[in-house]
C-alpha positions in Angstrom: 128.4 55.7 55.4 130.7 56.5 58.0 133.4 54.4 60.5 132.0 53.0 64.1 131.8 50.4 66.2 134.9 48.8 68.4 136.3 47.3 65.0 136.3 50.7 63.0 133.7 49.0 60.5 132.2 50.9 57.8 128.7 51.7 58.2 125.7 52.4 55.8 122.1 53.1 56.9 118.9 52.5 55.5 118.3 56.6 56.1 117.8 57.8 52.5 118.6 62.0 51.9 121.0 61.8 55.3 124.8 61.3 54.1 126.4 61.4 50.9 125.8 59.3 47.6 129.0 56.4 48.2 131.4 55.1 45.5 132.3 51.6 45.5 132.1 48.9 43.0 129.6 46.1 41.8 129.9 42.7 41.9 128.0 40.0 40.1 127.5 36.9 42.6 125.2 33.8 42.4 123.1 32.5 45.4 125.5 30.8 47.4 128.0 33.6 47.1 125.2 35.8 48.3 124.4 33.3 51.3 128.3 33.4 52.6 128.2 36.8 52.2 124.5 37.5 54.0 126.8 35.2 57.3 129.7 37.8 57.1 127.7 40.5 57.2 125.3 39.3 60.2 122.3 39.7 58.1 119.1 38.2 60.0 120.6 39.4 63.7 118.9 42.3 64.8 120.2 45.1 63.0 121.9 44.1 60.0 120.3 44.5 56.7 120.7 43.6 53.2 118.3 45.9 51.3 117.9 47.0 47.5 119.1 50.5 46.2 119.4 52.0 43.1 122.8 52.2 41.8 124.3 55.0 38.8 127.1 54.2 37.2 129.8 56.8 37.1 130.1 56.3 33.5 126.7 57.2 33.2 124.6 54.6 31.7 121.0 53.1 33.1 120.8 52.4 36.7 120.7 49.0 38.4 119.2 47.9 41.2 121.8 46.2 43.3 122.1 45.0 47.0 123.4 46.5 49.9 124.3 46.1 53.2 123.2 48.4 55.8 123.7 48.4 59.9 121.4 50.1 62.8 122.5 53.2 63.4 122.4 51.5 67.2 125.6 49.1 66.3 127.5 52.5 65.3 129.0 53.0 68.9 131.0 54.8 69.2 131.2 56.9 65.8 135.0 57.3 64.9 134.4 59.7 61.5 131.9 61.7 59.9 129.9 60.6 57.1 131.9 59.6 54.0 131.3 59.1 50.2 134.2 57.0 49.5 135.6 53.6 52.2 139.8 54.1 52.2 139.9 54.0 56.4 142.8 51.4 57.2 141.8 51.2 60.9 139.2 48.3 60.1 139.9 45.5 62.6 138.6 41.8 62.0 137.9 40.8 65.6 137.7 43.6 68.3 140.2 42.9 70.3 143.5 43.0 67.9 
């Protein structure tokens, strides 16, 4: 994951073994949740992805597959950190011009 774009979005990629493992947390949602939240994310324009990865708890405990979202590394212009295991960038903006 990292921070790009003009609206200092995070990132993730579908590039398994390039990056770090990232933290976050996991939500439960049912179909239409997942829907609104397939719109946010762009899913179905050309490169915007929702894909399954395997997720291990910090706790330990079994893993779970979960769903993620992931960008083309071609939206990520221009690149404003390096790759990070952990979103807390405050510079997210929700429309590119403010």
């Amino acid at each position: 994951m990292l921070i790009a774009g003009p609206r200092f979005a995070p990132m993730m990629f579908n590039e398994p073994g390039l990056g770090f493992h990232v933290r976050g947390e996991l939500y439960a949602v049912d179909h239409r949740a997942l829907a609104g939240l397939d719109r946010i994310e762009s899913v179905g324009k050309p490169g915007n992805l929702r894909v399954p990865i395997e997720v291990e708890p910090i706790e330990g405990g079994p893993h779970v597959v979960a769903q993620a979202y992931m960008k083309s590394r071609r939206l990520a212009d221009p690149v404003h950190s390096g790759y990070l295991d952990f979103y807390d960038d405050r510079r997210f903006k929700l429309h590119a011009n403010d």
